[in-house]
Structure formats: structure tokens, C-alpha cells
TORPA-701597 format. One line per field, with one value per atom (N, C-alpha, C): residue number from 0; residue in one letter; atom name; x, y, z. Coordinates in pm, 1 decimal. Layout:
i	c(NUM / ...) .
aa	c(A / ...) .
at	c(CA / ...) .
u	c(X / ...) .
v	c(Y / ...) .
w	c(Z / ...) .
This chain:
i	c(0 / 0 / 0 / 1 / 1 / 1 / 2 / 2 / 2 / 3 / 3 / 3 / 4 / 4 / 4 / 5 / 5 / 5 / 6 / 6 / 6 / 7 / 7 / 7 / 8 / 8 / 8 / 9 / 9 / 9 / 10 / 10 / 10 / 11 / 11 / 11 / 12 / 12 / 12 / 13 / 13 / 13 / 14 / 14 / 14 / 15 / 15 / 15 / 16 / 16 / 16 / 17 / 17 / 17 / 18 / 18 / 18 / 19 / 19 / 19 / 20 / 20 / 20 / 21 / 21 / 21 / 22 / 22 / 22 / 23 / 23 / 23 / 24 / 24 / 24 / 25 / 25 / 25 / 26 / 26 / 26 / 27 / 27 / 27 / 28 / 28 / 28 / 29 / 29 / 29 / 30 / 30 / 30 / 31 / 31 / 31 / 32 / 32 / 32 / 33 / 33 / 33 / 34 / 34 / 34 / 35 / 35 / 35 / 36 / 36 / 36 / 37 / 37 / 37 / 38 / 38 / 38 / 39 / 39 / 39 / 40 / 40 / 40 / 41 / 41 / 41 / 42 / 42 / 42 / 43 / 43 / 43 / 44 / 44 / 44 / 45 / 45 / 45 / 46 / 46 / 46 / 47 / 47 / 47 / 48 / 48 / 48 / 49 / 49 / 49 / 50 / 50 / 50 / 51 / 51 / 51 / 52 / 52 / 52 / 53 / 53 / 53 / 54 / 54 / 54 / 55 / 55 / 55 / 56 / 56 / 56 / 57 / 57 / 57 / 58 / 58 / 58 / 59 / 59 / 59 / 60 / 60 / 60 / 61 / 61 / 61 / 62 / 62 / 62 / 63 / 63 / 63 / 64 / 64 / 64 / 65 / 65 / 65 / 66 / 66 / 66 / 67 / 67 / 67 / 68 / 68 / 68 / 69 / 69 / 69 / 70 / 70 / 70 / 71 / 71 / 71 / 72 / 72 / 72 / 73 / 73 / 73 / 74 / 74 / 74 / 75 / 75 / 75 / 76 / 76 / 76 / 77 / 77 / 77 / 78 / 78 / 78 / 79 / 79 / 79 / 80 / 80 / 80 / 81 / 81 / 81 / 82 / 82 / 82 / 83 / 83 / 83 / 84 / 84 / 84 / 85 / 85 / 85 / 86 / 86 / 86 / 87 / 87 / 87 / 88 / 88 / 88 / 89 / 89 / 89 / 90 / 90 / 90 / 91 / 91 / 91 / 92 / 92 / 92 / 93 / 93 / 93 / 94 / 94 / 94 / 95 / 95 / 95 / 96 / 96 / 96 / 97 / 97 / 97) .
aa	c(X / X / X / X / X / X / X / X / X / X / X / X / X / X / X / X / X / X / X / X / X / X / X / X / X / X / X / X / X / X / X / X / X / X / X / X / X / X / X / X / X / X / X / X / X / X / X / X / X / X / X / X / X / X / X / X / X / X / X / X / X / X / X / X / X / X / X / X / X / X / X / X / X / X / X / X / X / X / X / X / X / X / X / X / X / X / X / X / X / X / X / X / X / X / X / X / X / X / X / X / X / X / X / X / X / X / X / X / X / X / X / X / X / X / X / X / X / X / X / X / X / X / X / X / X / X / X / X / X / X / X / X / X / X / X / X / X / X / X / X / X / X / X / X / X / X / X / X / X / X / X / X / X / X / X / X / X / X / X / X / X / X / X / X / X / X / X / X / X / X / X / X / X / X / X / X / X / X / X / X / X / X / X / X / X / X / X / X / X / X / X / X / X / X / X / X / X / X / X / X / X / X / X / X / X / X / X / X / X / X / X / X / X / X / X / X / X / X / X / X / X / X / X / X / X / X / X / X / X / X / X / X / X / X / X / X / X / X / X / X / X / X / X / X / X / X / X / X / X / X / X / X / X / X / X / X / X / X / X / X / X / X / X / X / X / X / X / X / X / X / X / X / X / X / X / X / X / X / X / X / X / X / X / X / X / X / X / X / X / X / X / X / X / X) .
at	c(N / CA / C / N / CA / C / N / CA / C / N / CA / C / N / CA / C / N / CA / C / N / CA / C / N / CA / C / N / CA / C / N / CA / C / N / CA / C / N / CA / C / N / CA / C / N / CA / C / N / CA / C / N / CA / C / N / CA / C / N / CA / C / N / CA / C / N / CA / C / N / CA / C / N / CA / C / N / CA / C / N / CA / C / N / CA / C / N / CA / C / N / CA / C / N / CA / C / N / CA / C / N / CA / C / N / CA / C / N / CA / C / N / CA / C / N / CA / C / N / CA / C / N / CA / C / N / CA / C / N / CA / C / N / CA / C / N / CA / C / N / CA / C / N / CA / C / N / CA / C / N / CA / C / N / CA / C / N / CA / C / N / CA / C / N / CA / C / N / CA / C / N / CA / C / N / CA / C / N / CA / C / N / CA / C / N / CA / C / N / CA / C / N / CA / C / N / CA / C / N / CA / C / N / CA / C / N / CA / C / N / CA / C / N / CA / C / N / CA / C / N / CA / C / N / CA / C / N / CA / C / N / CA / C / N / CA / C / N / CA / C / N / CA / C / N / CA / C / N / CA / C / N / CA / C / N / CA / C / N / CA / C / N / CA / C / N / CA / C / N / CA / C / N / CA / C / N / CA / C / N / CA / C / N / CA / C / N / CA / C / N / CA / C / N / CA / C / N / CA / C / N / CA / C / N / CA / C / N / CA / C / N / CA / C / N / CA / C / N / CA / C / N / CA / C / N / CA / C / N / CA / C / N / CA / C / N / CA / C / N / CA / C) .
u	c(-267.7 / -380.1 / -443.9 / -555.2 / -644.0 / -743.2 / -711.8 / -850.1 / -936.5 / -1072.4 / -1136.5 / -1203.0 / -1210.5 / -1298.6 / -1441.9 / -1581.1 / -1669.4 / -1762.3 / -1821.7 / -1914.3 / -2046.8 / -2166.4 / -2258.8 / -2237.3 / -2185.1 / -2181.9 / -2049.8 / -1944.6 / -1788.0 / -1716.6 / -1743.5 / -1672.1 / -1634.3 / -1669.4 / -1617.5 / -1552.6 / -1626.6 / -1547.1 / -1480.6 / -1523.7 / -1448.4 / -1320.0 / -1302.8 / -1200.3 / -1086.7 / -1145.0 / -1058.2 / -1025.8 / -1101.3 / -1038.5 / -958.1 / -943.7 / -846.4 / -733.7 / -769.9 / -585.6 / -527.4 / -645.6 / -603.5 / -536.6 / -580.2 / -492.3 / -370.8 / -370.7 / -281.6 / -149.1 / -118.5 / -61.6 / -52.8 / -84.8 / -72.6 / 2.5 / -1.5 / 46.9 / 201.3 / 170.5 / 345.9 / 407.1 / 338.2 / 396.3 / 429.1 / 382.6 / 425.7 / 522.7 / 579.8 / 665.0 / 614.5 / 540.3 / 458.6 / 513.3 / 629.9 / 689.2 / 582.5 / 505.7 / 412.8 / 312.7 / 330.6 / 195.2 / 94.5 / 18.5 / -122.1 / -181.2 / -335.5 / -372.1 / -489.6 / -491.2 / -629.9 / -689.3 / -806.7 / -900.7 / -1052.5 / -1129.8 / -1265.7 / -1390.1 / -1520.2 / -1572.7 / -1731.8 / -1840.7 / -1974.1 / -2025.8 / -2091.7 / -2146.6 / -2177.8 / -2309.5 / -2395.8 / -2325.6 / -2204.8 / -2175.6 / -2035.8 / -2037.0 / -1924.4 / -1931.1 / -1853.5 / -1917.5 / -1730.5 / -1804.3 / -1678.1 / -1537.4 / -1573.8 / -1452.1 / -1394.5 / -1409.1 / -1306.4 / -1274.8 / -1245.0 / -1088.7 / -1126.3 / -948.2 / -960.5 / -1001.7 / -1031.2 / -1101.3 / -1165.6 / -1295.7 / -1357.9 / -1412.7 / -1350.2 / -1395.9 / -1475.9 / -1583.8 / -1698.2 / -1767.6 / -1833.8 / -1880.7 / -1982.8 / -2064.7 / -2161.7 / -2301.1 / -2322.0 / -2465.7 / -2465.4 / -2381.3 / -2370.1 / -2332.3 / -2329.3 / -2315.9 / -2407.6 / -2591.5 / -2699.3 / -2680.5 / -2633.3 / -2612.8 / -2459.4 / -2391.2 / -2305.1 / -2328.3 / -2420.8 / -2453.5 / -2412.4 / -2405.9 / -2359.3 / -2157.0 / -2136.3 / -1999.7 / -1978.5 / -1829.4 / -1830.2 / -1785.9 / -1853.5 / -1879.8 / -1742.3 / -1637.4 / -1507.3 / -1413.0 / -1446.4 / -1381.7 / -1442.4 / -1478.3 / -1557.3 / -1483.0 / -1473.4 / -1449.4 / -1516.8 / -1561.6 / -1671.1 / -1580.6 / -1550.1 / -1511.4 / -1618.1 / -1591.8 / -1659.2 / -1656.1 / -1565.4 / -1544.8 / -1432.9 / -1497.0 / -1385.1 / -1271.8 / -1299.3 / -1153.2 / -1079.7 / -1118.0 / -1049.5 / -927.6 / -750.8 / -659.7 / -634.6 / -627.2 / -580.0 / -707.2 / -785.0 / -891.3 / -840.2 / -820.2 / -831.3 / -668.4 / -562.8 / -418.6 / -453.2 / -513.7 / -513.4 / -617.6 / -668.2 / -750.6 / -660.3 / -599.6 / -519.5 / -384.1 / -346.4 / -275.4 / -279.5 / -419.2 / -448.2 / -484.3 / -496.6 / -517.7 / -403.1 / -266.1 / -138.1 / -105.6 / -100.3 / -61.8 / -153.8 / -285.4 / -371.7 / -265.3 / -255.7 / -196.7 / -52.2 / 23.9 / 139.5 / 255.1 / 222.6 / 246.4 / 322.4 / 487.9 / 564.1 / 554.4 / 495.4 / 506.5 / 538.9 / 561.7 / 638.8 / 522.3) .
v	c(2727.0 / 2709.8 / 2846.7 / 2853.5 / 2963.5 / 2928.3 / 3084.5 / 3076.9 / 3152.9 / 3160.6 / 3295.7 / 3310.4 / 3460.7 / 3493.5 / 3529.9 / 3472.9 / 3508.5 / 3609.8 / 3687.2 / 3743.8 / 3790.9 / 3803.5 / 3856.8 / 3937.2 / 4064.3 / 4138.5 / 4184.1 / 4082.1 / 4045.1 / 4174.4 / 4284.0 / 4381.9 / 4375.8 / 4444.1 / 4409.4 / 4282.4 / 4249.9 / 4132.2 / 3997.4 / 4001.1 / 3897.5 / 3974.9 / 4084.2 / 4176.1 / 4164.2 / 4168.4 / 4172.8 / 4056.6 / 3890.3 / 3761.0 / 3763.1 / 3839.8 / 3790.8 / 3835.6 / 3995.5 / 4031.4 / 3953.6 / 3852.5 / 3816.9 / 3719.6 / 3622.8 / 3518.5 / 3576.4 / 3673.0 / 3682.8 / 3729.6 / 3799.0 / 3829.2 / 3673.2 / 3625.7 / 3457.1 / 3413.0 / 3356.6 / 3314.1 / 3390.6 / 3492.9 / 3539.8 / 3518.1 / 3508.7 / 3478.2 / 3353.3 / 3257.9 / 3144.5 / 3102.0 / 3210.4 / 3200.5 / 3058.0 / 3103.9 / 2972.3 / 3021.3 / 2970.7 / 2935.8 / 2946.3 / 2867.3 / 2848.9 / 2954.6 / 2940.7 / 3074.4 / 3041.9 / 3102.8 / 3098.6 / 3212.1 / 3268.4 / 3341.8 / 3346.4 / 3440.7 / 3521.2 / 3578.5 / 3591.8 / 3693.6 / 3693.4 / 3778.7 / 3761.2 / 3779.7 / 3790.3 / 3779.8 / 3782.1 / 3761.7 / 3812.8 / 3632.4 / 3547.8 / 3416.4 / 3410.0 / 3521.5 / 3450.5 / 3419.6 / 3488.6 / 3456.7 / 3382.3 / 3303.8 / 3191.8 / 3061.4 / 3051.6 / 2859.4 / 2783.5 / 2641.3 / 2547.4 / 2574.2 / 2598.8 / 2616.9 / 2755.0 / 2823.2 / 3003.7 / 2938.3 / 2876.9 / 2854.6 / 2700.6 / 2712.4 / 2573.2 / 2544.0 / 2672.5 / 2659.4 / 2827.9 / 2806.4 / 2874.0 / 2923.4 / 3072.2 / 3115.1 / 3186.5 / 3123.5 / 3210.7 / 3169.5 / 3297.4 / 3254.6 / 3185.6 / 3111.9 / 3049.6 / 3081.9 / 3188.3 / 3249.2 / 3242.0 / 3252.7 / 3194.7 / 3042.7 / 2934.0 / 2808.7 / 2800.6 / 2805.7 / 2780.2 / 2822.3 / 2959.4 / 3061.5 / 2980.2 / 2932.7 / 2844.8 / 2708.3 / 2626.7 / 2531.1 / 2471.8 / 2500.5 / 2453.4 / 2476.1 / 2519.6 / 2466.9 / 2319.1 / 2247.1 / 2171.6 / 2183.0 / 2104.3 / 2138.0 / 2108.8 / 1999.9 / 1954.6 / 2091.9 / 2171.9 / 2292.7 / 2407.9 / 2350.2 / 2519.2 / 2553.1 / 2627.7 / 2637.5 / 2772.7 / 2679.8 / 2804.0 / 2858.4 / 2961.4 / 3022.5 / 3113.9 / 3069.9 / 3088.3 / 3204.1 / 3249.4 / 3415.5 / 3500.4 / 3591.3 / 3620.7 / 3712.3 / 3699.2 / 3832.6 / 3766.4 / 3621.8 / 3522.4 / 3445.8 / 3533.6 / 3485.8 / 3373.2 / 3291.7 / 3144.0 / 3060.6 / 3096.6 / 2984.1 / 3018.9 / 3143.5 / 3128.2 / 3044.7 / 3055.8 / 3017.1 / 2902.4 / 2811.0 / 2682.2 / 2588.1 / 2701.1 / 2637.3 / 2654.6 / 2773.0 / 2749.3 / 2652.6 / 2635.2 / 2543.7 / 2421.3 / 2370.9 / 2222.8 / 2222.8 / 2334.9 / 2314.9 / 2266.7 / 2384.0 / 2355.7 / 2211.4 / 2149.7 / 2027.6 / 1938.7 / 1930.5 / 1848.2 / 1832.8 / 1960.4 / 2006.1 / 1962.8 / 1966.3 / 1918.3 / 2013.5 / 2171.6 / 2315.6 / 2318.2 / 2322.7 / 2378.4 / 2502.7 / 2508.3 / 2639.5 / 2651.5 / 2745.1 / 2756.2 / 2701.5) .
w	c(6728.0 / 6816.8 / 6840.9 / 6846.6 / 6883.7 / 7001.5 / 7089.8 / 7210.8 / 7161.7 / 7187.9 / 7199.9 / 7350.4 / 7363.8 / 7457.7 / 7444.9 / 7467.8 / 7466.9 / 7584.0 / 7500.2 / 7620.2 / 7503.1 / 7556.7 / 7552.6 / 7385.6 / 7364.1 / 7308.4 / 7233.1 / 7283.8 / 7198.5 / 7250.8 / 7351.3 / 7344.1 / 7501.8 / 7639.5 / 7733.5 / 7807.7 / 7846.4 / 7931.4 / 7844.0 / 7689.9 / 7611.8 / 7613.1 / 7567.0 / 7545.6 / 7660.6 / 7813.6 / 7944.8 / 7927.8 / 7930.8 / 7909.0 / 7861.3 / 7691.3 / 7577.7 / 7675.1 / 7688.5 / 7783.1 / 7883.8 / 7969.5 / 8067.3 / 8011.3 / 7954.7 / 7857.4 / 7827.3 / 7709.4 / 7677.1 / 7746.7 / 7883.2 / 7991.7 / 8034.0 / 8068.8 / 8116.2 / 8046.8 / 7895.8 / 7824.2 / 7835.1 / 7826.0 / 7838.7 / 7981.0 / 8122.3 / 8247.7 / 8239.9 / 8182.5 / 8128.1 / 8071.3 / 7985.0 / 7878.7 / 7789.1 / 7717.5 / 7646.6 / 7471.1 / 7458.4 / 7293.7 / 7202.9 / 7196.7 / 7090.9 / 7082.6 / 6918.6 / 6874.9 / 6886.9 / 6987.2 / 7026.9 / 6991.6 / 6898.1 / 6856.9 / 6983.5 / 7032.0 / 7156.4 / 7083.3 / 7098.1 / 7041.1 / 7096.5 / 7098.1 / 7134.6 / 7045.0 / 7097.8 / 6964.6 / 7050.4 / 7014.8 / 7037.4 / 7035.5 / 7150.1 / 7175.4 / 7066.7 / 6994.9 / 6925.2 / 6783.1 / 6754.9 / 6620.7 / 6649.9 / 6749.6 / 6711.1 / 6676.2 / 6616.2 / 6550.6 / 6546.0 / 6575.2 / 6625.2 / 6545.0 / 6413.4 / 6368.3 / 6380.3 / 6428.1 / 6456.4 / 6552.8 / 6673.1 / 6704.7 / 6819.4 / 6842.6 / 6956.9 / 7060.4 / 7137.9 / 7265.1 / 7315.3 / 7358.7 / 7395.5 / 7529.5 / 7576.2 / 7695.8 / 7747.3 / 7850.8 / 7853.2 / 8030.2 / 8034.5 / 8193.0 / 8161.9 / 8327.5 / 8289.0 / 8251.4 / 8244.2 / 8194.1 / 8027.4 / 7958.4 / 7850.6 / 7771.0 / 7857.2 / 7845.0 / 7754.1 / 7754.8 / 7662.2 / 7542.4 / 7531.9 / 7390.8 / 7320.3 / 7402.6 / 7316.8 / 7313.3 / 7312.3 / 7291.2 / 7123.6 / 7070.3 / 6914.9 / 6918.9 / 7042.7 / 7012.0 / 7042.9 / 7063.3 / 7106.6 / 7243.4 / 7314.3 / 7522.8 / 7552.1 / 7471.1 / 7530.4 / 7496.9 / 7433.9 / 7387.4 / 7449.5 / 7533.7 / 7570.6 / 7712.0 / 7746.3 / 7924.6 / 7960.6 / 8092.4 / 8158.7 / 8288.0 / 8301.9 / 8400.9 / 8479.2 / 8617.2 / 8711.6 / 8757.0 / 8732.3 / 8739.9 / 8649.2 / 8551.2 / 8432.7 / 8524.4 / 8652.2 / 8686.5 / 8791.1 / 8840.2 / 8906.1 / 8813.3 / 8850.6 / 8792.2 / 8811.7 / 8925.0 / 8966.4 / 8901.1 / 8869.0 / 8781.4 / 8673.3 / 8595.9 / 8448.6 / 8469.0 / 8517.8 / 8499.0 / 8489.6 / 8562.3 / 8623.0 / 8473.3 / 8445.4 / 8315.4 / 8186.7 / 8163.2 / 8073.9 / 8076.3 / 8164.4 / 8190.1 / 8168.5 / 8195.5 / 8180.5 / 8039.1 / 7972.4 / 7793.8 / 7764.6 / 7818.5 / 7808.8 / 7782.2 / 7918.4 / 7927.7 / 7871.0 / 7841.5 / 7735.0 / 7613.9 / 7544.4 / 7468.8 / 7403.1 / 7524.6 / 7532.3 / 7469.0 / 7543.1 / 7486.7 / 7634.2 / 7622.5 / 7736.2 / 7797.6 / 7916.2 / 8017.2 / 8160.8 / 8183.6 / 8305.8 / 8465.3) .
């Protein structure tokens, strides 16, 4: 499974998401290989990965993903939203975590 983090320009704040994920994923202790990574809105397309993270000023510029794969976070530096969202991928998922 793969996340990405989106932002604007693929370098700040996609970059802080990916870490924040990826720090999560390990407070979790989440077994499964999950690939993080980030990347620039305008050049992502549905297939580079399983789910996509991005605030909401970029919802329009990702419009050609798919919307059930997308998640908009309301604030990229609010930990109890991003946990609570990765989590429910988790358990969509059916990926054991703490």
C-alpha cells in the first residue's frame, strides 16, 4: 500500500505530512509495508499510490484523482486528525494497529 502527501509544490508541507505519517505509522506499530512519500498536486495521477493527502485549498487541483482516495486534512500539523484519518484507512483496510 502506498500514501502520498500532497502540497502545492511537492516540497514543504507534503514533505512534513509524509514524516508525520510516517512517525504515526510506527506509534502504531503498523506490520505492514506501507510506502509514504510526497510529491507536487499537479503531477499526481490515480495510479502513484492508494491514498492521497492534501489540505483543502488543493481539493480542485486534485480533482482527477479518485475523491474516495483522497483525504483532505483540515489542518496538515493537527496530529489527532491526521491519526484518526489514518487509522480509519487502517481499519477500512483491515491493516492491524495499535
Amino acid at each position: 500500500m502506498k500514501f502520498e502527501a500532497l502540497c502545492q509544490s511537492g516540497l514543504g508541507s507534503s514533505f512534513m505530512v509524509q514524516m508525520n505519517i510516517q512517525n504515526l505509522l510506527n506509534q502504531e506499530n503498523v506490520k505492514e509495508d506501507i510506502e509514504v512519500d510526497h510529491s507536487d498536486v499537479g503531477s499526481a495521477t490515480p495510479d502513484q499510490a492508494d491514498y492521497f493527502f492534501l489540505d483543502p485549498t488543493l481539493e480542485t487541483a486534485a480533482a482527477n484523482l479518485p475523491k474516495d482516495r483522497v483525504i483532505v486534512l483540515k489542518s496538515l500539523v493537527d496530529a489527532d486528525e491526521l491519526k484518526e484519518k489514518v487509522n480509519a484507512i487502517l481499519d477500512k483496510e483491515g491493516i492491524d494497529h495499535d
